[in-house]
N, C-alpha and C positions, 0 to 999 in steps of 0.2 A: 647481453641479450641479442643484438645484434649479429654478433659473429654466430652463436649456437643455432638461429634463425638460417644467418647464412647457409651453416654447412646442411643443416636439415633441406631446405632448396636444393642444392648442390647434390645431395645423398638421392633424391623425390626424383629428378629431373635425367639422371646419369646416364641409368637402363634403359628409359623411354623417351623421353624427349629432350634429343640432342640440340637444337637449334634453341631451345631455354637454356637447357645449362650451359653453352655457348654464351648467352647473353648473358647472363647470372656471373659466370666465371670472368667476365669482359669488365661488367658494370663493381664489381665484388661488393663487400659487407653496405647494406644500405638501414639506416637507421628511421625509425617511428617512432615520436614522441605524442603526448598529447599537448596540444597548444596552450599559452598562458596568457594567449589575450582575451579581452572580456567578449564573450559571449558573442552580443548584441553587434559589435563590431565587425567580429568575424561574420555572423550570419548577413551581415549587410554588403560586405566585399564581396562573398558570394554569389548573394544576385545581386551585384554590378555587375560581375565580370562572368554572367551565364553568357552562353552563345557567342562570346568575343576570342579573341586572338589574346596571348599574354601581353603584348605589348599595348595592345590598346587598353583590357582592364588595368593595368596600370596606369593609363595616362588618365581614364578617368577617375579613378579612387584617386588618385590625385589630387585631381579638380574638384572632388568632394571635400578632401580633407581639408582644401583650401576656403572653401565655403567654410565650413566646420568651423575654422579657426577666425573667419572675419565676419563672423554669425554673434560668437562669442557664448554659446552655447554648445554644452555635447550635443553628439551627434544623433541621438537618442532624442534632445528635444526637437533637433532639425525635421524629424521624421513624422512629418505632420499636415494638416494642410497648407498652413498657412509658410509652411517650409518648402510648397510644391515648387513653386517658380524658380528656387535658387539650385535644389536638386535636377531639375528639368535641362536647366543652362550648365550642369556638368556635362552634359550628355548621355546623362540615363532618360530610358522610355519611359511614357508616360507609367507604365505597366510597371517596371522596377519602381520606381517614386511608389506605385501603389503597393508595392510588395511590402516596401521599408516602412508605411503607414501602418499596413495588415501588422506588421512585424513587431513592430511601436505597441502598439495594443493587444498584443498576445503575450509580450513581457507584462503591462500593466495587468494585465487580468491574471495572471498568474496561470496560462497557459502553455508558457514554457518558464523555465528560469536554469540560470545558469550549473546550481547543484542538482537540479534534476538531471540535464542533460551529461553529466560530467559521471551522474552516478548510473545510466541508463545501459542497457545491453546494447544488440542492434536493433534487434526489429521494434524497440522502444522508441530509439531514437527516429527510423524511417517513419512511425504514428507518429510522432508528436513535432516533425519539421515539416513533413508532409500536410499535416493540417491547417498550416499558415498557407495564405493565399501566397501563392507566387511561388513556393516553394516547395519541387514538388522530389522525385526520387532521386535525381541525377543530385540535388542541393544537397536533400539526407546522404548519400552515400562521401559526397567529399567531406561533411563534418561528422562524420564515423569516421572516417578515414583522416582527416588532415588536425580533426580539433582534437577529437575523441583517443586517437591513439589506437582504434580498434584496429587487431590483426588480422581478422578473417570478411573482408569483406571487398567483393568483385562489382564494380558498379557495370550492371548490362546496358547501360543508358549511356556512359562514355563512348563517345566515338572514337576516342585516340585508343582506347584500350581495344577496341571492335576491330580498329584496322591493324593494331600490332598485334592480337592472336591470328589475326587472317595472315599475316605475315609470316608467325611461327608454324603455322600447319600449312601453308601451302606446301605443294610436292611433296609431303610425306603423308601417309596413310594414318592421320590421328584428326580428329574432328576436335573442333576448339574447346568445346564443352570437357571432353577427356582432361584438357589440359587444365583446367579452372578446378576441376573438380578434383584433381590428385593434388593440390594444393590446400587443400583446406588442411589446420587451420588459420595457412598464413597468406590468403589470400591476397591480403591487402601488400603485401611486400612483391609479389608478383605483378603487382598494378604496378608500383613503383619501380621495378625493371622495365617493365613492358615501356611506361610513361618514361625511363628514362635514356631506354633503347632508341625510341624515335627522338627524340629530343637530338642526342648525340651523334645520329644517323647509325648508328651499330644496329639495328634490326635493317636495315636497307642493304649492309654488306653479307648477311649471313646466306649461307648458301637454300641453294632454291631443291 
């Protein structure tokens, strides 16, 4: 799947826009799976690590999992009130701690659950994470994209993806929307170059 994905990129990008397929042919075959951890987990890592650096939301889910483990309880129970002060002293905000509560009890009420979301499209999934407090389009689009496995899906709300299209169309005469939009239906693979262009510094070396 991967490589036939690749080469359809590589075929999209040729004619038109050469500083993608540059990237594309640099980064080569990048793989999308959907995730095998539980739900509730993943959607919690999420918002910890909104608005952070990779290095810091790692150091906190850290500090969570370490709570987790000297709670003696899943992490699912932890996510409660009376769980606020140990979440708190990870160093998540008051606001995250609120989202994981929100969160807690949208599993309970059967507001979301794991087979719903696993059997969901996209804009299924943007209603029904979106509706949890705290978690709003930028959260839906990375578990479409990171849990879900979804191909076709460009989050407008990431900024690393906003600054590596500003990057791919600067000096050439193509407007970034051009380039999101010739991609479908594999959009979400194009996130994934773009995200891992900058990561590598290879969108910073490509000519201007």
């Amino acid at each position: 799947m991967s490589q036939r994905v690749h080469q359809t990129l590589l075929d999209i990008s040729r004619d038109r826009f050469g500083n993608v397929h540059s990237l594309i042919q640099e980064n080569g075959p990048l793989s999308l799976e959907a995730h095998r951890a539980e739900l509730f987990e993943y959607m919690a890592k999420t918002v910890a690590g909104q608005q952070l650096s990779a290095a810091a939301a790692r150091t906190i889910w850290s500090r969570v999992k370490t709570a987790v483990s000297e709670s003696g309880y899943p992490l699912i129970e932890l996510c409660c009130e009376s769980g606020f002060p140990a979440l708190r002293s990870c160093g998540l905000s008051g606001n995250k701690v609120k989202a994981l509560i929100h969160l807690r009890q949208s599993f309970a009420d059967g507001s979301i659950s794991e087979a719903q979301i696993r059997a969901a499209e996209y804009e299924d999934v943007i209603r029904i994470v979106s509706s949890i407090w705290g978690f709003g389009g930028w959260s839906a689009d990375m578990i479409a994209i990171f849990y879900c496995g979804l191909p076709d899906v460009w989050s407008e709300g990431d900024s690393s993806l906003q600054k590596g299209l500003k990057m791919l169309s600067d000096g050439v005469s193509i407007e970034a929307s051009e380039i999101t939009a010739d991609f479908s239906p594999y959009r979400s693979y194009l996130a994934l170059h773009v995200w891992k262009g900058i990561d590598d510094g290879v969108l910073a070396q490509l000519p201007k």
